[in-house]
N, C-alpha and C positions, 0 to 999 in steps of 0.2 A: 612707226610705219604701220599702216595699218593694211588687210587684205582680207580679201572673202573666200572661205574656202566651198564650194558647192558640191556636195556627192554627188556623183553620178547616179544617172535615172535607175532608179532599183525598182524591177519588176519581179513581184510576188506572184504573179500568173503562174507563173510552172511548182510552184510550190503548192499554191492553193489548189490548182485545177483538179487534184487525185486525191484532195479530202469528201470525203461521204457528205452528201445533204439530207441532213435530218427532218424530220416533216416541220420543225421550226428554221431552216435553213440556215443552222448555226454551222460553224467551221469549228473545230475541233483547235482549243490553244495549242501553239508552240513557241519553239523560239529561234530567233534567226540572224544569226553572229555576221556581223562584216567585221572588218580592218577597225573602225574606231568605235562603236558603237554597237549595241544588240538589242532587237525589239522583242519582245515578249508578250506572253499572254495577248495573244492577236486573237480578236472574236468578233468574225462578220457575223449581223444576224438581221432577219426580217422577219419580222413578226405583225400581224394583221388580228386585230381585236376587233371580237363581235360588232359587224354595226358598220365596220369603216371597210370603204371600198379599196382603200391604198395600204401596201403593208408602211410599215416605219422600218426602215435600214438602220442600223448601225455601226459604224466601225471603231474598234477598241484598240488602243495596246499600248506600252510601256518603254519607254526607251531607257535602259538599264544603265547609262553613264550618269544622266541628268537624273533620273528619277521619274523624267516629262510622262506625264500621264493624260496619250493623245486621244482623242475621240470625236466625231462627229455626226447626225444623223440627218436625215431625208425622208422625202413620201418616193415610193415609186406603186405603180401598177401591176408589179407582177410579171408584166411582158416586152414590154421597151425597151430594147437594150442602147437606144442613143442618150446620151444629157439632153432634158428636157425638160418640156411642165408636168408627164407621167416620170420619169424618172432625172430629179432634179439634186443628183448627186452633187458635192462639193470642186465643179472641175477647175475651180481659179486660187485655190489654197487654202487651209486652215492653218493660222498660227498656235502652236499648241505648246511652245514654251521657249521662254524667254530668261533670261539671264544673265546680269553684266555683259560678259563679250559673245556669247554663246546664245543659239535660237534652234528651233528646230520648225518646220513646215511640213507638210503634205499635202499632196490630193489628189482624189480619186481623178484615176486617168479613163480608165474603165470598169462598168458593174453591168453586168451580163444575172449576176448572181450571188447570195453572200460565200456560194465556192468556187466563184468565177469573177475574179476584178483584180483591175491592176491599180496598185499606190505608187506613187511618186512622192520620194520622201527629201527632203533635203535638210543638212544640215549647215548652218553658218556661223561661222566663227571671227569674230575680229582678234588682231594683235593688239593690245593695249599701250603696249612697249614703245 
């Protein structure tokens, strides 16, 4: 018999929103325990090199059961805090690890800023049995 178990919508908003933005607008790692799983070393960052008018976002981190080592990046503008063609975050999901009965998902729900954004993370699990 098989079933899906889905996490419920986990928002990093209130965690992240009181970390310092550095003039590369990196978030400072931590780590962040629920019930079956813990995500780690999380590092939003944007960074804009000589030349280019868009910074490159990135979002990092580690889901410490699997080992899943998630990541994803984008252009944005700087100022747009809607999903869009200046800020074209990943808002439809990223599979970022897979295995036999087990997967893991995210995506950016919202990015205002690399110390201002909410993930939606989900985990899936089938019963094999």
């Amino acid at each position: 018999m098989g079933f899906l178990t889905l996490f419920p919508l986990l928002s990093l908003l209130s965690l992240v929103t009181a970390l310092p933005v550095l003039e590369t607008q990196e978030a400072a790692k931590f780590r962040y325990p629920w019930k079956d799983f813990t995500l780690s070393n999380l590092e939003s960052v944007c960074r804009k090199q000589n030349g280019d008018e868009r910074y490159t976002c990135t979002i990092k981190y580690v889901v410490e059961v699997s080992g899943a080592h998630c990541g994803t990046a984008w252009q944005w503008d700087g100022v747009t805090p809607n999903q869009g063609p200046d800020n074209n975050y990943p808002s439809n999901g990223v599979l970022c690890w897979s295995a036999g009965s087990d997967a893991f998902q995210f995506r950016v729900a919202r990015f205002r800023s690399a110390s201002n954004f909410e993930l939606y993370i989900n985990h899936f699990y089938r019963d094999t049995r």
